[in-house]
N, C-alpha and C positions, 0 to 999 in steps of 0.2 A: 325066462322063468323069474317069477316075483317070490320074493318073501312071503311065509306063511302067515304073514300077518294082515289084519284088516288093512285096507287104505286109509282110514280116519288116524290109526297107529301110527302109519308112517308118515302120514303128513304129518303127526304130530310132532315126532321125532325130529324131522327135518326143520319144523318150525320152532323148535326147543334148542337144537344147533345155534339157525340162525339167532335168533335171541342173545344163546352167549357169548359167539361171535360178537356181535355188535356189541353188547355189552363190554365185553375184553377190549375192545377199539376205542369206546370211550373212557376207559379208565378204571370202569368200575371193578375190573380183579384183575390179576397177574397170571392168570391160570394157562402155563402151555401145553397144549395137548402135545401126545408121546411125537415124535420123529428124532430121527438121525438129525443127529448134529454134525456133518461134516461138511464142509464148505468147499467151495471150487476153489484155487488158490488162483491170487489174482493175475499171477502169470500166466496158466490159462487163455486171458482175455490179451493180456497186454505183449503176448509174442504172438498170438496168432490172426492178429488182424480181425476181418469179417468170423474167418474160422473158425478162431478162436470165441468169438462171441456166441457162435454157433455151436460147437461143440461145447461151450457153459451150460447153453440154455437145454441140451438134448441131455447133460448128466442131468441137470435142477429137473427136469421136465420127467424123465426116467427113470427117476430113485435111487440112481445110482449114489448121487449129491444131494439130500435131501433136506438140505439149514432153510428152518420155514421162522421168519421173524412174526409170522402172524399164523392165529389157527383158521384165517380165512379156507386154503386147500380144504379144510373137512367139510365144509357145506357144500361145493360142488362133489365131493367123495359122497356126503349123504346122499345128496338128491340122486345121483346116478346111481348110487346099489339100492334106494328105492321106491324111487319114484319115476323116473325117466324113460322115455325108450331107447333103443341105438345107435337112433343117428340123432339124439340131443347128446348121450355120452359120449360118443365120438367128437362133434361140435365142442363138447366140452372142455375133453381132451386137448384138441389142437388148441384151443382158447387158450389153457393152462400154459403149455408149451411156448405160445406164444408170445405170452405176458411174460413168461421167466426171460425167453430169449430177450425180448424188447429192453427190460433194464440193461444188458452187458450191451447190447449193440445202442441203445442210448447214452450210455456213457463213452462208449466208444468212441462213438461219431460225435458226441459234444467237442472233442478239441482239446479238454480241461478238466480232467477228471477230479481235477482240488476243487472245479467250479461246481462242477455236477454234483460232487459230494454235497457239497456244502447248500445247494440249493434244494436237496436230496432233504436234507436236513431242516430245514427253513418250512420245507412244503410238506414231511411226512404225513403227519398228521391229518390235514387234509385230504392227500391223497388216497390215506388209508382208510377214512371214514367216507370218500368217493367208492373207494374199491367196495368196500364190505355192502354199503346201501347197494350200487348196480350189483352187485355179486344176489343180493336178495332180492330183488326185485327180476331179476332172469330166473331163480328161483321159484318165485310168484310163478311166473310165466310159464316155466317147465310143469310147473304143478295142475296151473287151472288146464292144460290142453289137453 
Protein backbone atom coordinates (compact mmCIF):
# COMPACT_ATOMS: atom_id res chain seq x y z
CA UNK A 1 0.00 0.00 0.00
CA UNK A 2 1.46 3.39 -1.13
CA UNK A 3 0.73 6.85 0.10
CA UNK A 4 -2.21 8.75 -0.89
CA UNK A 5 -0.12 10.91 -2.70
CA UNK A 6 0.84 11.51 -6.23
CA UNK A 7 4.34 9.91 -7.37
CA UNK A 8 5.70 13.32 -8.61
CA UNK A 9 5.09 14.29 -4.55
CA UNK A 10 7.03 11.81 -3.33
CA UNK A 11 9.67 11.79 -5.48
CA UNK A 12 9.82 15.08 -4.52
CA UNK A 13 9.88 14.71 -1.04
CA UNK A 14 12.46 12.19 -1.24
CA UNK A 15 14.54 14.41 -3.52
CA UNK A 16 14.13 17.42 -0.89
CA UNK A 17 15.58 14.83 1.91
CA UNK A 18 18.38 14.01 -0.09
CA UNK A 19 19.27 17.63 -0.76
CA UNK A 20 19.39 18.45 2.85
CA UNK A 21 21.18 15.54 3.64
CA UNK A 22 23.99 16.43 1.60
CA UNK A 23 23.81 19.69 2.21
CA UNK A 24 24.14 18.87 6.22
CA UNK A 25 27.34 16.82 5.06
CA UNK A 26 28.92 19.55 3.57
CA UNK A 27 28.65 22.01 6.12
CA UNK A 28 26.15 24.01 5.01
CA UNK A 29 23.74 23.68 8.45
CA UNK A 30 23.76 21.88 11.80
CA UNK A 31 20.39 20.73 11.59
CA UNK A 32 19.78 17.17 13.31
CA UNK A 33 16.78 15.52 12.72
CA UNK A 34 14.88 13.97 15.94
CA UNK A 35 16.46 10.41 17.24
CA UNK A 36 17.29 8.78 20.47
CA UNK A 37 20.34 9.81 21.65
CA UNK A 38 21.59 6.69 23.54
CA UNK A 39 24.66 5.12 22.62
CA UNK A 40 25.90 1.41 22.94
CA UNK A 41 28.48 1.67 25.73
CA UNK A 42 31.69 0.77 24.63
CA UNK A 43 31.87 -2.25 26.73
CA UNK A 44 29.47 -3.88 24.76
CA UNK A 45 31.97 -4.24 21.91
CA UNK A 46 35.11 -4.59 24.03
CA UNK A 47 34.06 -7.84 26.33
CA UNK A 48 32.29 -9.41 23.78
CA UNK A 49 34.53 -10.09 21.13
CA UNK A 50 32.86 -10.84 17.52
CA UNK A 51 29.45 -10.95 19.74
CA UNK A 52 29.76 -8.24 21.04
CA UNK A 53 30.20 -6.41 17.89
CA UNK A 54 27.39 -8.19 16.82
CA UNK A 55 24.97 -7.62 19.33
CA UNK A 56 26.14 -3.35 18.91
CA UNK A 57 25.19 -3.45 15.51
CA UNK A 58 21.56 -5.58 16.11
CA UNK A 59 20.78 -2.66 19.10
CA UNK A 60 22.06 0.52 16.30
CA UNK A 61 20.39 -1.56 13.65
CA UNK A 62 16.86 -2.10 15.73
CA UNK A 63 16.13 1.11 17.54
CA UNK A 64 16.82 0.00 20.32
CA UNK A 65 20.34 2.20 20.39
CA UNK A 66 19.52 4.81 18.12
CA UNK A 67 22.78 7.66 18.36
CA UNK A 68 22.71 8.66 14.49
CA UNK A 69 25.81 11.18 14.09
CA UNK A 70 24.38 11.96 10.76
CA UNK A 71 20.63 12.33 9.28
CA UNK A 72 21.81 10.17 6.51
CA UNK A 73 19.23 7.02 8.04
CA UNK A 74 16.25 9.27 6.91
CA UNK A 75 16.83 9.03 3.21
CA UNK A 76 16.74 5.38 3.14
CA UNK A 77 13.66 5.73 5.83
CA UNK A 78 12.10 8.10 2.95
CA UNK A 79 12.62 6.24 -0.08
CA UNK A 80 11.17 3.00 1.59
CA UNK A 81 7.85 4.45 3.07
CA UNK A 82 7.67 5.99 -0.30
CA UNK A 83 8.90 5.13 -3.03
CA UNK A 84 10.22 1.42 -2.86
CA UNK A 85 9.02 -1.86 -3.22
CA UNK A 86 9.77 -4.92 -0.58
CA UNK A 87 12.36 -6.42 -1.47
CA UNK A 88 14.41 -2.97 -1.98
CA UNK A 89 13.23 -2.20 1.84
CA UNK A 90 14.18 -5.25 2.90
CA UNK A 91 17.80 -4.99 0.80
CA UNK A 92 17.69 -1.77 2.58
CA UNK A 93 17.16 -3.01 5.80
CA UNK A 94 20.05 -5.54 5.95
CA UNK A 95 22.17 -2.71 4.24
CA UNK A 96 21.57 -0.50 7.34
CA UNK A 97 22.20 -3.28 9.67
CA UNK A 98 25.17 -4.02 8.03
CA UNK A 99 26.96 -0.81 7.76
CA UNK A 100 26.10 -0.24 11.66
CA UNK A 101 27.63 -3.62 12.53
CA UNK A 102 30.66 -3.09 10.19
CA UNK A 103 31.97 0.05 12.19
CA UNK A 104 32.16 -2.00 15.75
CA UNK A 105 33.58 -5.22 14.05
CA UNK A 106 35.94 -2.85 12.07
CA UNK A 107 37.41 -1.44 14.90
CA UNK A 108 37.30 -4.50 16.40
CA UNK A 109 39.32 -6.44 14.30
CA UNK A 110 41.81 -3.37 13.55
CA UNK A 111 44.01 -4.30 16.61
CA UNK A 112 44.16 -0.60 17.82
CA UNK A 113 41.13 0.97 18.52
CA UNK A 114 43.41 4.60 19.45
CA UNK A 115 44.55 3.83 15.77
CA UNK A 116 41.07 3.36 14.26
CA UNK A 117 39.79 6.10 16.22
CA UNK A 118 42.06 8.38 15.22
CA UNK A 119 42.19 7.35 11.50
CA UNK A 120 38.20 7.41 11.95
CA UNK A 121 38.89 11.02 12.58
CA UNK A 122 41.58 11.84 9.73
CA UNK A 123 39.05 10.23 7.00
CA UNK A 124 35.38 11.23 8.41
CA UNK A 125 34.62 13.56 6.31
CA UNK A 126 35.24 11.92 3.35
CA UNK A 127 33.84 8.97 4.20
CA UNK A 128 30.62 10.78 4.99
CA UNK A 129 30.28 12.70 1.83
CA UNK A 130 31.13 8.83 0.13
CA UNK A 131 28.40 7.54 2.25
CA UNK A 132 25.60 10.23 1.56
CA UNK A 133 26.65 10.56 -2.62
CA UNK A 134 26.23 6.42 -2.88
CA UNK A 135 23.33 6.50 -0.32
CA UNK A 136 21.69 9.04 -3.23
CA UNK A 137 22.59 7.69 -6.04
CA UNK A 138 20.99 3.87 -4.80
CA UNK A 139 18.32 6.37 -4.26
CA UNK A 140 18.31 7.40 -7.97
CA UNK A 141 18.12 3.81 -8.67
CA UNK A 142 15.32 2.67 -6.34
CA UNK A 143 13.52 5.48 -7.83
CA UNK A 144 13.92 5.22 -11.73
CA UNK A 145 12.76 1.15 -11.54
Amino acid sequence: MRPVLPVALRVGVVAAVALFILAGECGLHRVVLPHRRAQVPSTVIAAGGDAGALRFGFEMGTGIRTHMPSNLPYLPLGAVLLVSSWPAALACGLGFGVGRAAMALGRHHSGDGTWWDSQWRRHERAVRLTLTLTAILLTVVIIMR
